[in-house]
Backbone bond lengths (Angstrom), bond angles and torsions (degrees), N, CA, C in turn:
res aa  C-N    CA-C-N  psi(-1)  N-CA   C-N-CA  omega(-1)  CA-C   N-CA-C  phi
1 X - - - 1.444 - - 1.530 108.17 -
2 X 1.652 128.18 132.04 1.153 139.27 -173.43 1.494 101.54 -44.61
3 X 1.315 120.31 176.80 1.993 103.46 171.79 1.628 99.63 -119.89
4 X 1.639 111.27 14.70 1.439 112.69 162.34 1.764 105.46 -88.40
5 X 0.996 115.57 -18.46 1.524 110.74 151.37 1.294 145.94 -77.83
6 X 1.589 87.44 -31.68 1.793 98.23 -170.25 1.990 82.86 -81.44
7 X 1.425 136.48 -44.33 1.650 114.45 165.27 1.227 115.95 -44.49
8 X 1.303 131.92 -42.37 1.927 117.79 -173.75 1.641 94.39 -69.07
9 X 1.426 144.34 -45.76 1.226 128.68 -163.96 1.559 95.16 -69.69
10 X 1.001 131.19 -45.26 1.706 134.80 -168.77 1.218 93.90 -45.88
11 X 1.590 112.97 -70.62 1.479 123.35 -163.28 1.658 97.03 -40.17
12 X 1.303 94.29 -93.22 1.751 117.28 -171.06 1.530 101.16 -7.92
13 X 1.635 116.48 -56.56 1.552 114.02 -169.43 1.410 130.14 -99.24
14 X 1.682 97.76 14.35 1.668 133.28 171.98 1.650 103.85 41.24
15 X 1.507 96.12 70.90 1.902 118.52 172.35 1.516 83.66 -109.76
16 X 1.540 93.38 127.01 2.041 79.14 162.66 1.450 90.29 -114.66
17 X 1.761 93.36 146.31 1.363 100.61 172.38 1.601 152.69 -23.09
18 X 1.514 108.81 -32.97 1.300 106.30 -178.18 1.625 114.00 -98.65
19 X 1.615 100.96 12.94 1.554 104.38 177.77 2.201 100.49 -91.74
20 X 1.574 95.29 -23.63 1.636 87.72 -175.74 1.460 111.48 -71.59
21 X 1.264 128.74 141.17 1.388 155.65 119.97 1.190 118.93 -6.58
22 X 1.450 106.78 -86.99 1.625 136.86 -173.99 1.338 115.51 -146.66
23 X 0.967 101.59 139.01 2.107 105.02 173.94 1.570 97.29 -157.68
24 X 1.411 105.78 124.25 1.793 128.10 -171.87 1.548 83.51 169.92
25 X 2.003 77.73 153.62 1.803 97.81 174.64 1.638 103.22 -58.75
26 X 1.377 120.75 -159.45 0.826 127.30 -150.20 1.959 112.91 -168.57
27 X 0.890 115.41 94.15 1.747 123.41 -167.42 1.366 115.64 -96.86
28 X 1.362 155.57 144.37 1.568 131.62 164.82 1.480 83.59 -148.78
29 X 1.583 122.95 125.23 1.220 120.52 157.58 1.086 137.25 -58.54
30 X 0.970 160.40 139.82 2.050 159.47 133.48 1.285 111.66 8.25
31 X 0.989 140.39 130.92 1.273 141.49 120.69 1.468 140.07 -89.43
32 X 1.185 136.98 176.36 1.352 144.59 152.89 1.652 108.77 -8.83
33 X 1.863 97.96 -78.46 1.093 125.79 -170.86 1.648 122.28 -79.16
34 X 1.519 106.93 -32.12 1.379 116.13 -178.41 1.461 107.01 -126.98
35 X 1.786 113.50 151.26 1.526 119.06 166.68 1.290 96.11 -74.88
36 X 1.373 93.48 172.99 1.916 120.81 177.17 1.585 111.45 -88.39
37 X 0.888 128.95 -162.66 1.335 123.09 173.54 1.530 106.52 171.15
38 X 1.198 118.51 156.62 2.017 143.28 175.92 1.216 101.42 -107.05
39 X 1.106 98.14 145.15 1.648 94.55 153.08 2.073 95.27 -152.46
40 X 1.256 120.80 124.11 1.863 113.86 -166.47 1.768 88.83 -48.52
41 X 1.241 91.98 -62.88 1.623 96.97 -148.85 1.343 116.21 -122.09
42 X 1.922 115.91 105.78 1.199 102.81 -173.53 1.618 112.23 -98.15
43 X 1.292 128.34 154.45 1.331 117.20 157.95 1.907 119.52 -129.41
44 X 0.940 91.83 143.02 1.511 107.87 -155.02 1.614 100.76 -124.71
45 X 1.575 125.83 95.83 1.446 145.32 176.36 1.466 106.35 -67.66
46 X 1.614 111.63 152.80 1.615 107.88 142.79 1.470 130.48 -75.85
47 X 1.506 99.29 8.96 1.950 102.58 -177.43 1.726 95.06 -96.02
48 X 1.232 126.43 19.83 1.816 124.47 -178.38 1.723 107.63 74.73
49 X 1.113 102.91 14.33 1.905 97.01 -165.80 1.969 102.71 -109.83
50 X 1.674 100.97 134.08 1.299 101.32 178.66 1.226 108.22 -99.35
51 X 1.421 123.83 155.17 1.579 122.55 166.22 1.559 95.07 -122.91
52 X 1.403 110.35 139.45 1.050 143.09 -156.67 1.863 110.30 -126.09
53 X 1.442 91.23 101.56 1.762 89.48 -155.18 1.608 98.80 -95.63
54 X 0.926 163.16 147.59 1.710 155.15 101.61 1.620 102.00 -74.69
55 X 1.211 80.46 130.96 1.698 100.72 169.39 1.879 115.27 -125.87
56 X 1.703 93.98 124.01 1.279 107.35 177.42 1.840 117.08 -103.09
57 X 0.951 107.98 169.99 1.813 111.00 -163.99 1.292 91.23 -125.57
58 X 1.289 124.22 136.22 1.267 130.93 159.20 1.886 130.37 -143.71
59 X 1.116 122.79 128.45 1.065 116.78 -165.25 1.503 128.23 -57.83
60 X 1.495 118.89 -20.36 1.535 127.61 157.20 1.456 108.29 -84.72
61 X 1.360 108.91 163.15 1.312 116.14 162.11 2.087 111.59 -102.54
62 X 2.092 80.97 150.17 1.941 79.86 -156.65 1.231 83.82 -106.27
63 X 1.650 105.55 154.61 0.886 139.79 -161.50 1.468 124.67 -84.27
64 X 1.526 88.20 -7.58 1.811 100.68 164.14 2.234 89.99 91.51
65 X 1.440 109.92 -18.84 1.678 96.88 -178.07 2.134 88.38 -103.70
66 X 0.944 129.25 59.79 1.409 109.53 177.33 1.509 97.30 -128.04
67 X 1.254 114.32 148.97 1.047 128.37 -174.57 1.597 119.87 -116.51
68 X 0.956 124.21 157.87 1.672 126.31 179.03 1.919 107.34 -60.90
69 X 0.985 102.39 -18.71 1.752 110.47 -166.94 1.885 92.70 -87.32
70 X 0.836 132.54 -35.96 1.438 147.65 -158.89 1.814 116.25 -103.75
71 X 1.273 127.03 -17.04 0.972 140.63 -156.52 1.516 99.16 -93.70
């Protein structure tokens, strides 16, 4: 992910930079015992706290008032 993006997600969820860890997607294969899983965008603090990103694409730009119910 560009890092002119990974700053608008920072901003938006007011992490400032020198508190993150790590921030990159995130892959875990399948096993036997366990599914695999994505996650786009993880972020990983020194306060123990994960942010847990999904990112959707849409052909307008939102207006910052849209909601998951409306989309």
């Amino acid at each position: 992910m560009p890092n002119l993006r990974k700053n608008d997600f920072r901003n938006k969820l007011g992490i400032k930079s020198e508190d993150i860890l790590c921030d990159n997607p995130y892959f875990q294969r399948g096993t036997l015992k366990r599914q695999g899983c994505q996650i786009d965008y993880l972020i990983q603090t020194k306060y123990k706290t994960l942010y847990v990103c999904e990112i959707k694409f849409l052909r307008q730009k939102m207006d910052g008032k849209r909601s998951r119910s409306n989309m």
